[in-house]
Each structure stands twice: as structure tokens, then as C-alpha cells.
C-alpha positions in Angstrom: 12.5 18.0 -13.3 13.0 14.5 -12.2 10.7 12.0 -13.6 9.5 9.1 -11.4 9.8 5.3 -12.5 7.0 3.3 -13.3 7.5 0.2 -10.9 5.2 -1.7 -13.3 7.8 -1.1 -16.5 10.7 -1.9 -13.9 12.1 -5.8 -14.6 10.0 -8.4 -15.1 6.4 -9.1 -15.1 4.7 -9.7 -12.0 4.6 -14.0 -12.5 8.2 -13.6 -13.2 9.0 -11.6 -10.0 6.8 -13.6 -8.3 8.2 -17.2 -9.4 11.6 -15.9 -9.0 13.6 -18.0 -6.4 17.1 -16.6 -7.1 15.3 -13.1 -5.8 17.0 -11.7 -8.8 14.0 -9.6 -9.8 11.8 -7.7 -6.8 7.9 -7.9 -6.9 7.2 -5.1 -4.1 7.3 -2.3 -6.6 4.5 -4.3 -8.2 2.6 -4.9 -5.9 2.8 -1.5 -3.5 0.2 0.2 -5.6 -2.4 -2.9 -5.5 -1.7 -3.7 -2.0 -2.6 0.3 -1.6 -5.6 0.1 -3.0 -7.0 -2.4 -1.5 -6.6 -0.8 2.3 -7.9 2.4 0.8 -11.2 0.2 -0.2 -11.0 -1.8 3.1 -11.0 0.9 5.3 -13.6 3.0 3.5 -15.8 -0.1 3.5 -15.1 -0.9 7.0 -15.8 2.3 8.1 -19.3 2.6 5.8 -20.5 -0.6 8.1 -19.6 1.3 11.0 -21.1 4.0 10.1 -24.5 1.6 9.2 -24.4 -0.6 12.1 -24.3 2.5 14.3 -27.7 4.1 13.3 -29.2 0.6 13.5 -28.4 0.6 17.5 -29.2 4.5 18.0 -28.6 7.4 16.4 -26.0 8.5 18.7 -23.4 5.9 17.6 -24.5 6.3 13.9 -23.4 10.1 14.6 -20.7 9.4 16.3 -19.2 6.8 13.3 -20.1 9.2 10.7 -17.7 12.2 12.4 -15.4 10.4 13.5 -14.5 7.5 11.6 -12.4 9.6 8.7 -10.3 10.9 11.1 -9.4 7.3 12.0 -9.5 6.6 8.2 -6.9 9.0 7.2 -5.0 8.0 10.0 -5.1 3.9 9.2 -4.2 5.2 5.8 -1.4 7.3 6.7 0.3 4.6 8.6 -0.3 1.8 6.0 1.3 4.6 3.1 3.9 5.2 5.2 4.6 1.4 6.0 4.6 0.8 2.1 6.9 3.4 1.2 9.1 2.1 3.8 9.1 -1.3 2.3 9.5 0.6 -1.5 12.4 2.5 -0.3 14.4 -0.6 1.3 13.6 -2.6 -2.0 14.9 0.4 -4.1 17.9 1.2 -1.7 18.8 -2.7 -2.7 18.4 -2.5 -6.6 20.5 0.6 -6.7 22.9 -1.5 -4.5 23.0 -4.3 -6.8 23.5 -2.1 -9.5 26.9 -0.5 -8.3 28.3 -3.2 -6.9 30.8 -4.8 -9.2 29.6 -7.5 -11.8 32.1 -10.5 -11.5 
């Protein structure tokens, strides 16, 4: 059984990563779960309004929002999770590159 790295015990701290103009140290492992979170809350809420501002114009839309708007949800979601992994996976494919390369 494999276990998974934390990305939040990986290197430095986040100001460090951050602050770090050599690039020595990444801050997307950091910051992939936060950045995560935050589109999971921003689509929810976005599509909450929706769903609110539709049964103030008729109930129709309201219905409409309410049944449709978490398949478009999961879908915004999907892409944004997959984006981020993307970005996870290229910034781990060049640690473990740094790491075998030869130290001069």
C-alpha cells in the first residue's frame, strides 16, 4: 500500500514557497487544496443564486436552476480538478526531476 505525501509537510512553509525567487521550493502543492476549495464554495454559491434569482422571475427558471444547475456544477468541478491535478502533476514531475539529476 502506497501512502500519499502530504503537500503541506513537503519543503517549506507557504511564505517561504511563496517569497522564494530562486524557485527552489514549489508553492502549488500548497496551495492546490485551498485553491480547490474555494471553486467547490464558488460554484455552489453561484449556483444557490441561480437557483434564488430564478424563482424570483417565475417558477419555471427557479425549476429549471434547481435540476439543472448540479449537473453543470459537477461538471465546472470536474474540469477545475482536473486542471489542478494537471498543474500538481507537472510541479511533481519537476521535483522528482530535480531530485535525480546530479548535484554539482
Amino acid at each position: 500500500m502506497s501512502s500519499i505525501p502530504d503537500p503541506t509537510s513537503e519543503g517549506a512553509g507557504f511564505f517561504t514557497a511563496l517569497f522564494d525567487f530562486s524557485f527552489t521550493n514549489f508553492v502549488t502543492p500548497i496551495l492546490v487544496r485551498f485553491v480547490y476549495l474555494l471553486a467547490t464554495v464558488a460554484l455552489v454559491a453561484s449556483w444557490l443564486i441561480f437557483v434564488i434569482v430564478g424563482f424570483t422571475q417565475n417558477v419555471g427558471t427557479g425549476l429549471a436552476a434547481l435540476i439543472l444547475g448540479p449537473i453543470f456544477v459537477i461538471i465546472y468541478l470536474a474540469v477545475i480538478r482536473m486542471t489542478l491535478e494537471f498543474y500538481l502533476s507537472v510541479v511533481r514531475m519537476s521535483e522528482d526531476i530535480h531530485k535525480r539529476l546530479p548535484q554539482a
